[in-house]
C-alpha positions in Angstrom: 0.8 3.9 7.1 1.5 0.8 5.2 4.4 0.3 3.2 4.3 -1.1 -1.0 5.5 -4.5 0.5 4.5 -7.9 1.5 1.2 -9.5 0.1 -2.2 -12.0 0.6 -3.8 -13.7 -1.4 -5.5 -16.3 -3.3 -3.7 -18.9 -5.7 -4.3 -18.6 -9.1 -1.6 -18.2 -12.1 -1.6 -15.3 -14.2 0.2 -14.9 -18.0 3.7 -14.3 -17.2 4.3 -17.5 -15.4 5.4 -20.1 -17.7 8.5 -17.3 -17.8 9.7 -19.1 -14.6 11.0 -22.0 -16.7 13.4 -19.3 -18.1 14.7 -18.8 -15.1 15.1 -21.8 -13.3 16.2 -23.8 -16.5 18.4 -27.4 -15.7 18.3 -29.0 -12.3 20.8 -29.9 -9.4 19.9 -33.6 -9.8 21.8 -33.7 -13.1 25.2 -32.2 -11.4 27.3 -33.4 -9.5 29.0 -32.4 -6.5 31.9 -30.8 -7.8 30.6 -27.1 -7.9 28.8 -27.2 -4.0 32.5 -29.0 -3.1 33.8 -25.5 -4.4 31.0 -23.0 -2.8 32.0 -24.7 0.5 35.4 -24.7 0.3 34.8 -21.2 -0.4 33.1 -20.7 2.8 34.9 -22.3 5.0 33.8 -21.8 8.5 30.1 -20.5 7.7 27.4 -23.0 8.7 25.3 -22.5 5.4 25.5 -20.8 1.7 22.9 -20.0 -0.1 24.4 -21.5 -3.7 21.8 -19.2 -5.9 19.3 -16.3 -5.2 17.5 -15.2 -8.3 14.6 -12.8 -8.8 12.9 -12.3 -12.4 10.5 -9.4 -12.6 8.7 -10.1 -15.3 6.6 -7.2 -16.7 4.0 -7.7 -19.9 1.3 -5.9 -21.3 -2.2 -7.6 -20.9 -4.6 -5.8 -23.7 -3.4 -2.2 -22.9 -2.4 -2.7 -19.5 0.9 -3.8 -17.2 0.9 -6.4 -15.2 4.6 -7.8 -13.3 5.2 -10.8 -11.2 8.3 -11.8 -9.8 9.3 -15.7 -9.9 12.4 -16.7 -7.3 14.3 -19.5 -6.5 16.5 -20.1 -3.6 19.0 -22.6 -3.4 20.9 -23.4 0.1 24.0 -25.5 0.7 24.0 -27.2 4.6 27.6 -27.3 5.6 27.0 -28.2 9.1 25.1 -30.2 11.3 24.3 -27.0 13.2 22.9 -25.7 10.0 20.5 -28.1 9.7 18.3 -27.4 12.5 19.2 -23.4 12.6 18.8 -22.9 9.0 16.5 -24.8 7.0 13.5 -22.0 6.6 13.1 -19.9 3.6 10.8 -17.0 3.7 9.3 -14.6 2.1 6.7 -11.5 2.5 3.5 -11.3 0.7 0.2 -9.1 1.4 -2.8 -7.6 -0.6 -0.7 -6.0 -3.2 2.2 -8.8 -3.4 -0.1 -11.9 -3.6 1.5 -15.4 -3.8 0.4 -17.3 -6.9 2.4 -20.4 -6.3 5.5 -21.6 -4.8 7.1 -25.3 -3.8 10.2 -26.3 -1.9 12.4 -29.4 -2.4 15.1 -31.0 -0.5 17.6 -33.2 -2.0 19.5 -35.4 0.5 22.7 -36.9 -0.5 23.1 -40.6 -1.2 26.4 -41.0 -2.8 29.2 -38.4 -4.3 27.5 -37.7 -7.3 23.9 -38.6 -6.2 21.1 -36.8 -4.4 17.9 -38.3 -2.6 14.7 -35.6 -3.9 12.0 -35.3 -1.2 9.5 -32.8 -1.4 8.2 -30.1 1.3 4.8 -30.0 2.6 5.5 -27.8 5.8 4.5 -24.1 4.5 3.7 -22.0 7.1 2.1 -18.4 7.0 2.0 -16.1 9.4 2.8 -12.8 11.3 4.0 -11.8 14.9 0.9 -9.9 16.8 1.0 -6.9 17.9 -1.3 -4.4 20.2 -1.8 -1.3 18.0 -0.8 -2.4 14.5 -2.5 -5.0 12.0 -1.9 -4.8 8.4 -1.9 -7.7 5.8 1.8 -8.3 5.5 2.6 -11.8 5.8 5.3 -14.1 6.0 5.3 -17.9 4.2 8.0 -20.0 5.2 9.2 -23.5 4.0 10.1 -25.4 7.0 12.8 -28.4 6.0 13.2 -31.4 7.9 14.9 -34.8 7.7 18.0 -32.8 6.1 22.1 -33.7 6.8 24.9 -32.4 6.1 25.8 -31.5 2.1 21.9 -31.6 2.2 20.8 -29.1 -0.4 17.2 -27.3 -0.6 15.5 -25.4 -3.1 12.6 -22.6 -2.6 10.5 -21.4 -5.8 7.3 -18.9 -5.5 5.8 -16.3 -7.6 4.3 -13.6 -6.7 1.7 -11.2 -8.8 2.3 -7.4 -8.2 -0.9 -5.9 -8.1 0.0 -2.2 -8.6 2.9 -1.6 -11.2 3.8 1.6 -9.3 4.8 -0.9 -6.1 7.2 -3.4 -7.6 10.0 -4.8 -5.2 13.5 -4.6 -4.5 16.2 -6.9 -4.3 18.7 -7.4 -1.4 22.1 -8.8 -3.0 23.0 -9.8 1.4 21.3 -12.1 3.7 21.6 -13.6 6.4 23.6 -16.0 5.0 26.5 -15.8 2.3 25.7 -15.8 -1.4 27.5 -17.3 -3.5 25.4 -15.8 -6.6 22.4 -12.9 -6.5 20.7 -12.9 -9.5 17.6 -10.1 -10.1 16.6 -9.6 -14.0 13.8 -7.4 -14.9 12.3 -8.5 -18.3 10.3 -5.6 -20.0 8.7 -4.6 -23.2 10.8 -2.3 -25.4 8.4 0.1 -25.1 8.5 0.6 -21.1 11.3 2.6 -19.6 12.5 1.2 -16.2 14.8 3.3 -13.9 16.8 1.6 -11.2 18.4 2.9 -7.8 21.1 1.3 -6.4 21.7 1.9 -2.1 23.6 0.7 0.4 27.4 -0.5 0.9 29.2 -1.8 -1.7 27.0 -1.2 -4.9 30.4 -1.9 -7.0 30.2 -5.5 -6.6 26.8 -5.4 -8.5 27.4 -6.0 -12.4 24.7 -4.4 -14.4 23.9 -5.9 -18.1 20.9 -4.6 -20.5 20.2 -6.8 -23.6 17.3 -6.2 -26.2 16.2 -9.7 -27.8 12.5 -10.3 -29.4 11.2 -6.8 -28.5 11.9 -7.3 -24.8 14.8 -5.7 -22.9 16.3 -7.8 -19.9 17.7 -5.8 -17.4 20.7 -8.0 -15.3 22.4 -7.2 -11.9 24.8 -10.1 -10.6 26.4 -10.1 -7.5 28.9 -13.3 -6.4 30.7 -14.6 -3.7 28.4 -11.8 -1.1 29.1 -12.2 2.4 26.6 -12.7 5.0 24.9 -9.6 5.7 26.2 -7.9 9.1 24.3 -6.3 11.6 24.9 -2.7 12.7 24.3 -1.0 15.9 23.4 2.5 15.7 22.0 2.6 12.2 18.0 3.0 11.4 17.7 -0.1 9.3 19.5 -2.4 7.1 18.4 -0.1 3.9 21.5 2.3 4.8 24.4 -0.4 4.9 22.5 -3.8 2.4 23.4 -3.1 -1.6 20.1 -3.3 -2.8 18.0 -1.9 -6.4 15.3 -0.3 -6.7 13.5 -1.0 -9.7 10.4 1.4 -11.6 8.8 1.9 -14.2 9.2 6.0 -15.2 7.2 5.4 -18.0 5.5 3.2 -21.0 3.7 3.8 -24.9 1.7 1.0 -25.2 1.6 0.3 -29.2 -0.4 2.4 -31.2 -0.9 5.1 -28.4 0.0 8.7 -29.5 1.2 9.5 -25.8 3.4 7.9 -23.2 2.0 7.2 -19.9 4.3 8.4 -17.1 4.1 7.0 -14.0 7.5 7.6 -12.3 9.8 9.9 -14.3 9.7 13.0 -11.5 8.2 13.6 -7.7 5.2 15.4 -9.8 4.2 12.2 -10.5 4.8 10.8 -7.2 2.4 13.2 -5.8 -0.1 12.4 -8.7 -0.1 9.0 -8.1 -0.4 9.8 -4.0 -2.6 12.4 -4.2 -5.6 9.7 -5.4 -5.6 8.7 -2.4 -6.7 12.1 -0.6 -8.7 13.4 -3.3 -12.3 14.4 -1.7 -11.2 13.7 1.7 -13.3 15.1 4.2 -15.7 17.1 1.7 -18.7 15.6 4.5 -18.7 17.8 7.9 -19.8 16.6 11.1 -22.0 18.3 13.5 -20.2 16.9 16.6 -16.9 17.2 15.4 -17.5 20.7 14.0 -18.6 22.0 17.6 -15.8 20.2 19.2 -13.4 22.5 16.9 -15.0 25.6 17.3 -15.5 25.0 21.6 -12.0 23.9 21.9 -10.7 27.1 20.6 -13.7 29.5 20.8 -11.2 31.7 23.0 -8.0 31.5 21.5 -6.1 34.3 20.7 -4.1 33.7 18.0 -4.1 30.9 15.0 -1.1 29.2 16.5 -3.0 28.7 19.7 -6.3 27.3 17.9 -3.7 24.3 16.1 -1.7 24.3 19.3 -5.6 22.9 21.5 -7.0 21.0 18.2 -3.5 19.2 18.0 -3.6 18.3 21.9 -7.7 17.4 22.2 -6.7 15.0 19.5 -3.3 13.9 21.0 -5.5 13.1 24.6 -8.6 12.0 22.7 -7.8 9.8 19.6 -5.5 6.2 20.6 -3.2 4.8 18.0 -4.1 1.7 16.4 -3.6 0.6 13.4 -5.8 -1.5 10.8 -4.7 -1.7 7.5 -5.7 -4.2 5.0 -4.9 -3.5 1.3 -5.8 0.1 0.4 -6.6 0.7 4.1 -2.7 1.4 4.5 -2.9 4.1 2.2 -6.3 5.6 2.7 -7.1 7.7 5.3 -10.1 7.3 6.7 -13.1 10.4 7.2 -12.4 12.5 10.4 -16.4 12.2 11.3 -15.3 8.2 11.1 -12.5 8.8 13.4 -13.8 11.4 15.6 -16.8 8.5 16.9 -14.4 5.7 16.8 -11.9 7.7 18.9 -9.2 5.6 17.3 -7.2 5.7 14.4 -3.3 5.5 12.7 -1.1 7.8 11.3 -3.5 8.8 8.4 -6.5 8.9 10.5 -5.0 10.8 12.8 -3.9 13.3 10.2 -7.1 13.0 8.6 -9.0 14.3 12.1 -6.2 17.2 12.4 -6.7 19.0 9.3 -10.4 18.4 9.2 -10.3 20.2 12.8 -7.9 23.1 11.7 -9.7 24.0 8.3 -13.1 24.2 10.4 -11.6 26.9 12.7 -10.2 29.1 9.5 -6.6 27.1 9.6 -4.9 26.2 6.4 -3.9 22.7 6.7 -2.9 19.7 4.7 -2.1 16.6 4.5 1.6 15.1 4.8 3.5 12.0 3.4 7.0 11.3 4.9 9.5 8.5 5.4 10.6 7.5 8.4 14.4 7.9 9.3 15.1 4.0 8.2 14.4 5.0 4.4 17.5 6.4 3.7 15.9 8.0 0.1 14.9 11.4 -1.4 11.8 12.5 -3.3 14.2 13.5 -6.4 16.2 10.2 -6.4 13.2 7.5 -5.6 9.8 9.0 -6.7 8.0 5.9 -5.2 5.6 5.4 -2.6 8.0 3.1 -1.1 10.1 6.1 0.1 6.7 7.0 2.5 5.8 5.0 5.4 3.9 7.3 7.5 1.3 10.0 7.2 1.3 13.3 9.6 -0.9 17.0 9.0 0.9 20.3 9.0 -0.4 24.0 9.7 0.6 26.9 7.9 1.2 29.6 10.2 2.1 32.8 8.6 5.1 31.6 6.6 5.9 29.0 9.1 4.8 24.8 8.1 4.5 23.8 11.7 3.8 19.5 11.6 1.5 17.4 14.2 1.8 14.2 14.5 -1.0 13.2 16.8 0.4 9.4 17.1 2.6 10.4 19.9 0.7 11.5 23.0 3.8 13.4 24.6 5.5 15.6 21.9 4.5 19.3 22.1 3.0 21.2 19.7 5.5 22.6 17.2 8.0 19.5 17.5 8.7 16.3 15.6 9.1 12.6 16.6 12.8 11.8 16.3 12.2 9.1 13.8 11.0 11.8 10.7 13.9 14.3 11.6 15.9 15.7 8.9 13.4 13.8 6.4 11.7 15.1 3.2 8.0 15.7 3.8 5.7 15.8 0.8 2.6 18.4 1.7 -0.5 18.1 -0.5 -1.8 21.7 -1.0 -4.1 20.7 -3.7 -4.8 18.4 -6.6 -2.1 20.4 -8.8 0.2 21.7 -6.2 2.5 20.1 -3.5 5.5 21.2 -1.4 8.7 19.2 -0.1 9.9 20.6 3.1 12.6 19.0 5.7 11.6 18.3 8.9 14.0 20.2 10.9 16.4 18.8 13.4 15.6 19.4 16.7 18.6 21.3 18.3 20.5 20.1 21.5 19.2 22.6 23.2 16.3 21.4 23.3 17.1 17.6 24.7 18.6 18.5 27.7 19.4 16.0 30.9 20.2 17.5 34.5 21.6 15.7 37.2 21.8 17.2 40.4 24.1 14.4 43.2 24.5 15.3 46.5 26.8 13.0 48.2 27.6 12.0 51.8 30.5 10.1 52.7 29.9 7.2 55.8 32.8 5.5 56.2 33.0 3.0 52.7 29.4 3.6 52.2 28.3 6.4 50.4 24.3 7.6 50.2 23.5 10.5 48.2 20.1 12.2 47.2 19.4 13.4 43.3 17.2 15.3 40.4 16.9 14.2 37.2 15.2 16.4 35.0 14.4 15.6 31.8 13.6 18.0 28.6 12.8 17.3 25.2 12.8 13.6 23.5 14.4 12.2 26.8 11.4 13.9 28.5 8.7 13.1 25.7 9.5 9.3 25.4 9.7 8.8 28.7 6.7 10.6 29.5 4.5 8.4 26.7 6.0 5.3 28.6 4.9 6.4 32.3 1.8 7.5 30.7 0.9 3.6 29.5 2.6 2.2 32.2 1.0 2.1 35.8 2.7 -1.0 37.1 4.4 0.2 40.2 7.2 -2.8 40.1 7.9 -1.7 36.6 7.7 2.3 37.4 10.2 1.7 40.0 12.7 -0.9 38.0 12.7 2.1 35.2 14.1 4.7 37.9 16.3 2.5 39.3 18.1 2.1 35.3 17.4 5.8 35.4 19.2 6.6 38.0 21.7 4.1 39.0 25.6 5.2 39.7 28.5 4.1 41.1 28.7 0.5 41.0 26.8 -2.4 40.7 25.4 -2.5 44.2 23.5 0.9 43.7 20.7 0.8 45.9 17.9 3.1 45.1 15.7 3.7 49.2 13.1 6.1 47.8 11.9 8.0 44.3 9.1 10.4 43.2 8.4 11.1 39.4 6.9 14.3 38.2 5.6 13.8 35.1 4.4 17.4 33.4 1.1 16.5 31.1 0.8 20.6 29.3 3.6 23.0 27.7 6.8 21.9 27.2 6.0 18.3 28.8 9.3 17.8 31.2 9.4 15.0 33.6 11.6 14.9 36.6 13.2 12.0 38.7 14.1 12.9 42.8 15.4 9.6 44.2 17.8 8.7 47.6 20.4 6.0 47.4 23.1 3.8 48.9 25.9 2.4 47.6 28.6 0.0 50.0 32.2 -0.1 49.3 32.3 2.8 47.1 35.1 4.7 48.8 38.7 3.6 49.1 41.5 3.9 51.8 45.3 4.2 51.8 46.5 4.6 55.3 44.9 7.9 55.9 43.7 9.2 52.5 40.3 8.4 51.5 40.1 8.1 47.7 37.0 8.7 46.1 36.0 8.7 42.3 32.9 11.5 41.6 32.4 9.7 38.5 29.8 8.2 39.4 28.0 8.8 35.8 29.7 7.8 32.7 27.9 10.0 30.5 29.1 10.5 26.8 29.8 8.9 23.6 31.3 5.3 22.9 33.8 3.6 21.0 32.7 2.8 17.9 33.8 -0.5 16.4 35.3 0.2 13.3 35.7 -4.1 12.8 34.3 -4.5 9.0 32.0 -1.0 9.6 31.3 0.6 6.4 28.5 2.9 7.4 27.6 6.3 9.4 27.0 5.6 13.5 23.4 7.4 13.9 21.8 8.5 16.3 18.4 9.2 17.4 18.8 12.8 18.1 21.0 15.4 19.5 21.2 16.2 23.3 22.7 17.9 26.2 23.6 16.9 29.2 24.7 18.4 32.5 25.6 16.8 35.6 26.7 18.4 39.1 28.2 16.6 41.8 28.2 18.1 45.0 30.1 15.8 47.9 30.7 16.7 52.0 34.3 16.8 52.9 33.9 14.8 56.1 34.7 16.8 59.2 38.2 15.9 60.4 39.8 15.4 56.3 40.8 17.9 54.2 41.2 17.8 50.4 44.6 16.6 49.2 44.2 16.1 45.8 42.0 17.6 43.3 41.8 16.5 39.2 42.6 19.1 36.5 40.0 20.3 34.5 39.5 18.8 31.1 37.6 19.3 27.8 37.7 17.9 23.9 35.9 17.9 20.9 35.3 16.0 17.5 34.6 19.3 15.6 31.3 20.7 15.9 29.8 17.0 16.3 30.2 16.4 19.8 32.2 17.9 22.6 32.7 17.3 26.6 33.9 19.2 29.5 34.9 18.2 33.3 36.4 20.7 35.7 36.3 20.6 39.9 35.9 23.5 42.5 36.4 22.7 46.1 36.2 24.7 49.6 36.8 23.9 52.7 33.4 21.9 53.4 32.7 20.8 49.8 34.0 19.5 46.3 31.8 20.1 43.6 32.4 18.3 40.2 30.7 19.6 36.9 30.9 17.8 33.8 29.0 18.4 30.4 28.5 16.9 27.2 27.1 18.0 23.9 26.0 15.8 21.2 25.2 18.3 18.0 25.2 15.4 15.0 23.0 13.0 14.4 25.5 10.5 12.3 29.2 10.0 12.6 30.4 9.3 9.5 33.3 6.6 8.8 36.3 8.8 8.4 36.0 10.0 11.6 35.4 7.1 13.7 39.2 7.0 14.6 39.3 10.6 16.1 36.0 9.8 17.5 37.3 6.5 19.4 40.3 8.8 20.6 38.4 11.6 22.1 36.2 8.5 23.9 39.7 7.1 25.4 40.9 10.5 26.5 37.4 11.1 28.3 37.7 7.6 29.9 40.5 8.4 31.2 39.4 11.8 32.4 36.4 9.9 34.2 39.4 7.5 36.3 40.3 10.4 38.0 40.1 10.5 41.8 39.7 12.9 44.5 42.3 12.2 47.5 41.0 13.5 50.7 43.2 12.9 53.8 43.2 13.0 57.8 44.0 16.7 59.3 
């Protein structure tokens, strides 16, 4: 499913441009350099500033109706001569409901201190990266700048018409680059009331003005002097961490009218606007796909068993892809349509689940839901923005168990990791919806087992193993073995798998077991080598069991301002179980060890030896699925007493 941005389109002007000039009033060739000699000195060390971004969303009424359009202009300062090779593109997204109406780019080149050289650009370029099992009409433009120096300054206008006023766009005060002013104004009638959300870090630094003037209201948020966005490991997307508004319209009385029209004001009329979309779906049965339901569960026992073999034929019958071209992102298309083309996305796949269930008696319903990188709530965004993918659900008694049936590998009665914890919107009927969270998946249910059994041969030390995986760890790698058959790539996976010790880890022999019904587990045997592992002092033999490192990292707290995330929770168990070599005896054995941050993660390491064997256990527990700032310091403290827990030795010496 499609999200409300990026746009195609054909080039025509509607009313509402000649409000560019507003915007873009007075021109850099009448200034000197005075104010860019300031912005630079401001960013000393930074290769290039972008001097001005400004967005105005313009929104009128066109005999009864609302129409918006957003005009920008971007102005960049080159600082270096790096920068002018590395950073002279602007872009910007478009599709079938954001369609570019015009745009230009100009460069002017410095000729003297107070003096600039204009030169026009005639290198747009449109265009998106490919991809196997996903084609939709978002686009990118860029204007590509050449013959530029340093001091060089460029500057990118375009407009582009929103087709749906219920999809207008955001604003990102951070880019790549520094800012030294973000500019986004939103100019509306008097009449329309616009809500705004503000997300992301450091909101404060946005000034907010309103001023009424001629029976319009102009909505202002400034931001100077912005740094150039970071980037974040372990966080779902740049939404969570980039100060960004969200601008909508709740709701408008056009003159004269005795009613306002709401679009936006409440998640009721989120699910209005959405449920258009699915109204009538499916009203036309198939023969074939009518039989298919009713053979496929003519024998089952109970109602959770019929959803548990329609949700698998469909998971082993019907291959993701995507095509979505305007509406086609938010449509779903018929089941009988899917069921003979055997392929379909998220909707269609949705579409072909309930279609299935309701034929065998089931009461199911379509679901819209955000993915984990749309950090936003039904209650505080009631957009469609806030949905970017499309799953069925099954009511079961009083249970709402989900399918997704674009992942091949997850059991019936679980969730792909990316929708966890997230608000799904079920459409019962025209008048009634439900929002339900997507439960969490507990820890233990991702398990990891590693079995080692170690030999020692003099430095060399060859082992034998089991890996066995359950839940996500199981599922995704499971979908991956499933579409990959390459056995140079199959064994270069194990190896990453499974590799220990050091560097030199040399994997002789592996077998995958793969399960394809139930609970879907996969499991990894594999021997191995690795030289120079084991140490000697005189007569003792020193030798580390650590051979896995498992458990969480430091987290680098340098300029962080936002929650470390993770995919999911997880356990994991590993058993070591090592010869003593005849003619040694053990010497020295590590005390056992355990921590915890809270209830958010925990570890625990302890050692048992007899006279022919050391075994070394060690567990870990991972039961959040964000740390959140004010703990990264005890977190980073717990990972340095663990490291230090893994240096530990065994000492084994001559009898």
């Amino acid at each position: 499913m499609k999200t409300s941005s990026g746009c195609k389109g054909r080039r025509f002007i509607p009313a509402g441009f000649l409000a560019m000039g507003l915007l873009l009033s007075g021109s850099i060739m009448g200034q000197d350099r005075e104010k860019y000699d300031g912005i630079a000195a401001k960013n000393k060390g930074q290769h290039a500033v972008y001097t001005q971004i400004k967005k105005q969303l313009v929104i009128e009424d066109e005999g009864g109706v609302l129409t918006a359009q957003s005009n920008v202009v971007m102005e960049k300062l080159f600082l270096t001569d790096y920068s002018t090779a590395n950073n002279n593109v602007d872009l910007f997204g478009y599709s079938d409901f954001h369609r570019p109406v015009n745009y230009s780019g100009y460069s002017y080149i410095p000729v003297s201190q107070k003096k600039y050289k204009k030169v026009e650009c005639e290198a747009f370029v449109s265009g998106k990266p490919s991809s196997y099992v996903f084609y939709d009409d978002n686009r990118l433009a860029g204007a590509y700048y050449s013959g530029l120096c340093k001091n060089a300054i460029t500057e990118t206008k375009y407009s582009i018409w929103h087709t749906d006023v219920h999809m207008l766009p955001d604003f990102d005060f951070q880019r790549h680059l520094p800012v030294a002013e973000a500019v986004f104004e939103v100019v509306a009638p008097d009449y329309v009331k616009m809500k705004f959300v503000l997300k992301g870090q450091n909101t404060a630094a946005i000034k907010e003005t309103k001023e009424e003037k001629n029976g319009k209201v102009y909505y202002r948020f400034t931001a100077t002097n912005m740094p150039a966005a970071k980037s974040f490991s372990n966080v779902p997307s740049t939404n969570y961490y980039v100060p960004h508004v969200i601008p909508y319209i709740a709701s408008y009385r056009i003159p004269g009218a005795k009613k306002d029209s709401v679009l936006a004001n409440s998640p009721a009329d989120l699910y209005k606007y959405l449920y258009n979309y699915v109204r009538g779906k499916n009203i036309r049965q198939d023969t074939f796909l009518n039989n298919t339901a009713m053979r496929i569960t003519q024998d089952a026992a109970t109602d959770r068993e019929k959803a548990a073999r329609i949700y698998k034929w469909v998971q082993d019958n019907i291959h993701y892809i995507a095509i979505e071209n305007g509406l086609e992102g938010f449509v779903p298309r018929s089941a009988d349509t899917v069921y003979k083309r055997k392929y379909g996305d998220c909707k269609d796949m949705s579409s072909i689940l309930m279609a299935m269930c309701r034929k065998v008696g089931l009461k199911a319903y379509f679901v819209w839901i955000g993915s984990n990188e749309l950090p936003y709530t039904h209650e505080e965004t009631p957009l469609s923005c806030i949905s970017d993918h499309m799953i069925a659900v099954v009511k079961l008694g009083d249970e709402w168990v989900f399918m997704d049936g674009t992942h091949s590998s997850i059991p019936f009665g679980y969730n792909p990791a990316f929708i966890q914890g997230k608000e799904a919107m079920i459409a019962i009927d025209e008048n009634n919806y439900e929002i339900v969270t997507i439960p969490v998946t507990p820890a233990s249910k991702n398990v990891t087992i590693d079995s080692t059994y170690l030999t020692l041969d003099g430095k060399k030390i060859a082992g034998s193993l089991n890996r066995q995986y359950k839940g996500y760890y199981a599922w995704e790698l499971g979908m991956w073995l499933a579409g990959n058959r390459d056995q140079e790539d199959r064994r270069k996976m194990v190896r990453s798998l499974t590799s220990r010790g050091a560097s030199n880890y040399d994997m002789k022999k592996y077998t995958i077991n793969a399960g394809k019904d139930g609970d879907k587990d996969v499991s990894v045997d594999a021997d191995f080598v690795v030289d120079d592992y084991v140490q000697y002092a005189g007569k003792e033999c020193i030798v580390n069991m650590n051979m896995l490192r498992t458990g969480m990292g430091r987290i680098d707290t340098k300029d962080r301002n936002v929650a470390n995330y993770f995919k999911n929770t997880g356990k994991y168990k590993e058993v070591v179980v090592m010869n003593i070599p005849k003619g040694y005896k053990l010497k020295y054995l590590p005390q056992p060890a355990k921590g915890s941050l809270g209830d958010q993660w925990k570890y625990s390491v302890s050692y048992k030896a007899d006279k022919n064997s050391i075994t070394l256990t060690k567990e870990y527990e991972l039961n959040t699925l964000a740390i959140a700032t004010d703990k990264f310091a005890d977190n980073n403290k717990l990972v340095d007493e663990l490291k230090k827990v893994y240096r530990e030795s065994i000492v084994l010496t001559t009898n």
